[in-house]
C-alpha positions in Angstrom: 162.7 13.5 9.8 166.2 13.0 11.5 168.5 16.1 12.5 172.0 14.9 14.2 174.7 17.3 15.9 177.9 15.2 15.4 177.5 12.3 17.2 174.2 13.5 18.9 170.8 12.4 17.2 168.6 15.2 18.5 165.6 14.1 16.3 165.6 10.9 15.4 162.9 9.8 12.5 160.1 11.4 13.8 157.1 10.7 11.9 153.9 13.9 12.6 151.0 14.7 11.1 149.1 17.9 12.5 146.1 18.9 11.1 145.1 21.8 10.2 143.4 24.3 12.4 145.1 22.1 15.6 146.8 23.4 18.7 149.4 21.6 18.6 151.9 20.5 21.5 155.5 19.3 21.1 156.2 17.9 24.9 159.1 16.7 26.4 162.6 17.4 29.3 165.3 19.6 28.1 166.8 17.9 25.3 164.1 15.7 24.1 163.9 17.2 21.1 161.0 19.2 20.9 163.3 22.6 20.0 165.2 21.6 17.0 161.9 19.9 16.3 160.1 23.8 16.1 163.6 24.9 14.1 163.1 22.5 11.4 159.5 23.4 10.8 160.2 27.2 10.9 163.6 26.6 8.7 166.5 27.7 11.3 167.4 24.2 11.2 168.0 21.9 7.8 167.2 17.8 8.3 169.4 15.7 7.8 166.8 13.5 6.3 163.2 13.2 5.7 160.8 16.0 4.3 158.6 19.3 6.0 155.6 19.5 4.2 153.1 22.6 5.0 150.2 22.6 3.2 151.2 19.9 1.1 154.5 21.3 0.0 158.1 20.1 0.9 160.2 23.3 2.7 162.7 21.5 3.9 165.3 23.3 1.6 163.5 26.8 1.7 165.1 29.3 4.1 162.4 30.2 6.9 161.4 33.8 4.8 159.7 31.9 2.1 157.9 29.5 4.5 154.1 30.2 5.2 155.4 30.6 9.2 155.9 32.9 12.2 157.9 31.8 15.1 157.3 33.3 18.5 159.7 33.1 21.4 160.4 33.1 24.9 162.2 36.0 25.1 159.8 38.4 22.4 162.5 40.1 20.8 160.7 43.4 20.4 162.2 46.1 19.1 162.5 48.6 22.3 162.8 52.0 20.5 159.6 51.3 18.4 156.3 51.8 19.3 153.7 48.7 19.5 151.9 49.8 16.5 155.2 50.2 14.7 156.6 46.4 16.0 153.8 44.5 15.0 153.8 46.4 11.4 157.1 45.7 11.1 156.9 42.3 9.0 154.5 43.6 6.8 156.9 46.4 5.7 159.5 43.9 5.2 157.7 42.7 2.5 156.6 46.3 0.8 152.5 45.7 1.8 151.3 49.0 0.7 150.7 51.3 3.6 147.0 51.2 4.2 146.6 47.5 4.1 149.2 47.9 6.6 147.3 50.4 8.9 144.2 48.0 8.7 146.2 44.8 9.7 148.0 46.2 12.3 144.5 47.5 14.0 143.2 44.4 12.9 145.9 42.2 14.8 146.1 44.3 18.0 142.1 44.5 18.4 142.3 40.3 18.4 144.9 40.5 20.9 143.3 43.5 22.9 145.9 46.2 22.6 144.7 48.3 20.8 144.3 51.5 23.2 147.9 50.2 23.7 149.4 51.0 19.9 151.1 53.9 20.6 153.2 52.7 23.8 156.5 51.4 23.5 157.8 47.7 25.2 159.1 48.7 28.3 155.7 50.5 29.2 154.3 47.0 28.9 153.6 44.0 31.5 154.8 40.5 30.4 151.8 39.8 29.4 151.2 42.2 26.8 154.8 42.4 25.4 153.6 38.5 24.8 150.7 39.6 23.0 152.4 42.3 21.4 154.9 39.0 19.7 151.9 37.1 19.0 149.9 40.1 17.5 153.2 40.7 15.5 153.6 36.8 14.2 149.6 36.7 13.2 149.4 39.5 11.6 151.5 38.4 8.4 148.5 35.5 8.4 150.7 32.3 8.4 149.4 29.0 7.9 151.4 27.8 11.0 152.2 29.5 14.2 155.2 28.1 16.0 155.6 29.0 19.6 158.9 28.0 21.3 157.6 27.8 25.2 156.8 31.4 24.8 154.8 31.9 28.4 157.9 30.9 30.3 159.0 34.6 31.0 155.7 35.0 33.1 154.8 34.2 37.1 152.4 31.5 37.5 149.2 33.5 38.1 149.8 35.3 34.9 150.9 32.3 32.7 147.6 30.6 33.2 145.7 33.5 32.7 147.7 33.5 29.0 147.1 29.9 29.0 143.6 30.7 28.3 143.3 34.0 26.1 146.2 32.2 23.8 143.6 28.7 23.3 141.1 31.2 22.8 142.9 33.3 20.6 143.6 30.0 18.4 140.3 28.9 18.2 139.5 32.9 16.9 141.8 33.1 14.0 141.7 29.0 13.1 145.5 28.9 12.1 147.3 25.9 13.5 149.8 26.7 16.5 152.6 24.2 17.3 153.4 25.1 21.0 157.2 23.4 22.2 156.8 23.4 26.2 157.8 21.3 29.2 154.6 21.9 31.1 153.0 19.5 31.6 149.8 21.3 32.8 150.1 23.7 30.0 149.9 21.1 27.0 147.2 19.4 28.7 145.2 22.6 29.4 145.7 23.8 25.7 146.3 21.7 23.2 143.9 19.4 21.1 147.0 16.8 20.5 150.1 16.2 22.5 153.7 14.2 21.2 155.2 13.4 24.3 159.1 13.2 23.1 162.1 11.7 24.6 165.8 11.5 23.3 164.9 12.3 19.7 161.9 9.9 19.7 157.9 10.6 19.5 156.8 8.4 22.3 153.2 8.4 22.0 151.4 11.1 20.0 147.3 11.5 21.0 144.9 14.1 22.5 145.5 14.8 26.3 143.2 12.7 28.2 143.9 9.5 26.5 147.4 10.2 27.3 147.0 11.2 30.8 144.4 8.2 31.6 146.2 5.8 28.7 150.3 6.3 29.0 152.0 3.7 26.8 155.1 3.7 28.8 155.9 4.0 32.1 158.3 7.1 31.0 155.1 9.0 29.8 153.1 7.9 33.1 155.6 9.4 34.9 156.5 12.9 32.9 152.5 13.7 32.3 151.6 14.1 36.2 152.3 12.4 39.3 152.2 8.4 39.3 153.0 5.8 41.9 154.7 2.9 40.3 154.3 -0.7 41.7 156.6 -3.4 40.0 155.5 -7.4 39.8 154.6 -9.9 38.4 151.1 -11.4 37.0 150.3 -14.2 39.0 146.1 -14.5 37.9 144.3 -13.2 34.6 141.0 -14.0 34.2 137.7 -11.8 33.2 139.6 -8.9 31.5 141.4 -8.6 35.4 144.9 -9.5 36.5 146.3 -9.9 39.8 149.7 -8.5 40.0 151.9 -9.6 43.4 154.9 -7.2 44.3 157.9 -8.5 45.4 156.5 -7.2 49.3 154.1 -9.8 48.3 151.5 -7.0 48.1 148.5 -8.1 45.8 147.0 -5.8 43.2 143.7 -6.5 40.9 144.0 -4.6 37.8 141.7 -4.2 34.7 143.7 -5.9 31.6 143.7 -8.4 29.2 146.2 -10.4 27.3 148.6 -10.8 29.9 149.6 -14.6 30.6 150.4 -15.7 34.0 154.2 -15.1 35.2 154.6 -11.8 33.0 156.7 -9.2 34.7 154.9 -5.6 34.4 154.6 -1.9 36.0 151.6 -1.0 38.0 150.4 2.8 37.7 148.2 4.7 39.5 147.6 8.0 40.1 147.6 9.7 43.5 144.1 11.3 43.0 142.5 7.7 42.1 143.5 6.4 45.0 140.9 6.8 48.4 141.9 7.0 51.6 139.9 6.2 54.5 140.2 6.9 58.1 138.0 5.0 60.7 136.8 1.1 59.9 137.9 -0.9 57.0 136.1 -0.3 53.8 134.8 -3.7 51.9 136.2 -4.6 48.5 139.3 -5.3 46.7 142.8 -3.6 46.7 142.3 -2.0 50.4 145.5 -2.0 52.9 146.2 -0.6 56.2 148.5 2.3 55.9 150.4 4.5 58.1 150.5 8.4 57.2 153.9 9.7 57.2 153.8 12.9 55.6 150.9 15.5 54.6 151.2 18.5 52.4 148.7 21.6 51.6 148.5 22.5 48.1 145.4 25.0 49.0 142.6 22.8 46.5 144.0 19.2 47.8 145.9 17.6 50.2 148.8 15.4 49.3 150.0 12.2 51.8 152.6 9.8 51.4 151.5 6.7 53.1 153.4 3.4 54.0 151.3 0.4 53.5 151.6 -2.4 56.1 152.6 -4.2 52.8 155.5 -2.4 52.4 155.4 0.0 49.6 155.2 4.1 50.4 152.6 5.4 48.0 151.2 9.5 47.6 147.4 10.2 47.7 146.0 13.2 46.4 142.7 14.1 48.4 140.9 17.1 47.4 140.2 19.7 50.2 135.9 19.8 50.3 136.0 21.2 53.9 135.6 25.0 54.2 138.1 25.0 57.3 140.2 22.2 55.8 140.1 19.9 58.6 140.4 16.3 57.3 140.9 13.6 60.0 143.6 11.9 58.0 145.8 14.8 57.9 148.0 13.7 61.2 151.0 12.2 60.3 151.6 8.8 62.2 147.9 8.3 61.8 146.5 4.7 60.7 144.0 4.9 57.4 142.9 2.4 54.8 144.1 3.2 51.1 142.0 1.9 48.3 141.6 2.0 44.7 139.6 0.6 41.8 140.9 -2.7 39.6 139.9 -0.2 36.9 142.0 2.9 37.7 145.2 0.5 38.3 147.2 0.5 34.6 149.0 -2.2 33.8 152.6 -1.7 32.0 153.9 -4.4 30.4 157.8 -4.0 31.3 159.1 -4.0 28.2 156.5 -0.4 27.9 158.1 0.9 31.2 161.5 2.5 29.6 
């Protein structure tokens, strides 16, 4: 599927497949793609070329009212002089359903979102949160085979958004219809979807369920955007065994699971900050462990986060979860001398033509 904007290829042949009964993430920056993606599922946008096929049946040229598909938005759109009962029925009247089916689906819908004590109340006497169930209450009940969802939790403060986080999975797994959620959370697609296409300029970078592409990232662009990652660059100097050793150009020498990499390659080391171990006190035995000076330490309240300068050159951040009741941690003092160390098997190898 390919949608272009003059000179501007927003979605450039995009291939997806999402199954049914999936939650669905569309991940990316501003601009990525992910938008117009959502728009040319739910019809506001016509491709270029290419098909939409939902449930085995090309809309691409329907307009968006004869496609099996509700849309729900940041900003809910509800109508302010109606009541919540009368909002969510709203659809259904659109399309003449006779009155008492109407009543019934209307409970129906505001029961699964838990608002029905709330049916008679209009939008502004709502929170955030339950004008967003309100718009998701009003998008199920017309029973769509898709639910698209354009980074609707982005109106709400943090405490709240995660709390929707979790009644909107839930709510998905209840009612079995596939959602295809457009954010640029991070931490939201990884805490609720089952699959997640990680997009960039147009393009469908890598496409899998979350952990394999947190733990697996097939480019150092999707390393980077799905979490925090310190980056190493060098160049493979050893492979045996299923291990490399990688030298920087600080002549810093990193073992690394991998395989298939011959000897003078040029590639990316990633590792993640919470993978790595730092040690105060003597030096631990084994491989990958430096001496490293603590320049910086910040409390995130469940873990403490340090940049460190090895005596090898490179700064790198550590992410050390805070076990302590009283938080005390004798690495916290900046200026203080520790030993960082991580695993050959927590170290990913990029290949640098993989690190755009």
């Amino acid at each position: 599927m390919t949608k272009s904007y003059g000179p501007v290829r927003a979605v450039d042949s995009i291939d997806l497949r999402v199954p049914h009964g999936q939650f669905y993430a569309l991940l990316g920056p501003s601009g990525c793609g992910k938008t117009t993606t959502l728009r040319l599922i739910a019809g506001f946008e016509k491709p270029d070329a290419g098909q939409v096929m939902i449930g085995g049946r090309d809309v691409a040229a329907l307009p968006p009212y004869r496609r099996d598909v509700n849309t729900v938005f940041q900003h809910y759109a509800l109508f302010p002089h109606m009541t919540v009962a009368e909002n969510v029925a709203f659809g259904l009247e659109q399309r003449h359903v006779p009155a008492p089916d109407i009543t019934r689906r209307v409970a129906e819908a505001l029961d699964m979102v838990r608002l029905g004590e709330l049916a008679r109340r209009r939008p502004a006497e709502l929170s955030g949160g339950q004008q967003q169930r309100v718009a998701l209450a009003r998008a199920l009940v017309n029973r769509p085979t898709v639910l698209l969802l354009d980074e609707p939790l982005g109106a709400l403060d943090q405490k709240l958004r995660k709390e929707m986080q979790i009644e909107l999975k839930d709510l998905q797994h209840q009612v079995g219809i596939t959602f295809v959620f457009v954010t640029h959370d991070q931490e939201e697609a990884l805490t609720m979807a089952d699959r997640i296409a990680v997009m960039q300029d147009g393009h469908v970078l890598q496409e899998g369920e979350p952990r394999q592409i947190y733990e697996h990232p097939a480019t150092r662009f999707v390393a980077d955007f799905i979490g925090l990652t310190n980056f190493l660059e060098g160049e493979v100097v050893e492979s045996r065994d299923g291990v490399v050793l990688v030298k920087t150009p600080e002549a810093l020498e990193v073992w690394c699971a991998g395989a298939g990499l011959a000897k003078g390659s040029s590639v990316t080391v990633a590792v993640r900050p919470e993978k790595i171990e730092i040690h105060p006190g003597a030096r631990p035995a084994g491989v990958n462990c430096w001496r490293a000076r603590v320049l910086a330490g910040t409390f995130l309240g469940e873990q403490t986060e340090y940049r460190v300068r090895l005596d090898a050159g490179p700064e790198v951040m550590v992410r050390r979860q805070n076990l302590a009741l009283n938080g005390a941690n004798p690495a916290a003092a900046p200026g203080a001398f520790v030993y960082v160390t991580w695993t050959p098997d927590v170290s990913l190898v990029l290949p640098r033509s993989a690190t755009n």
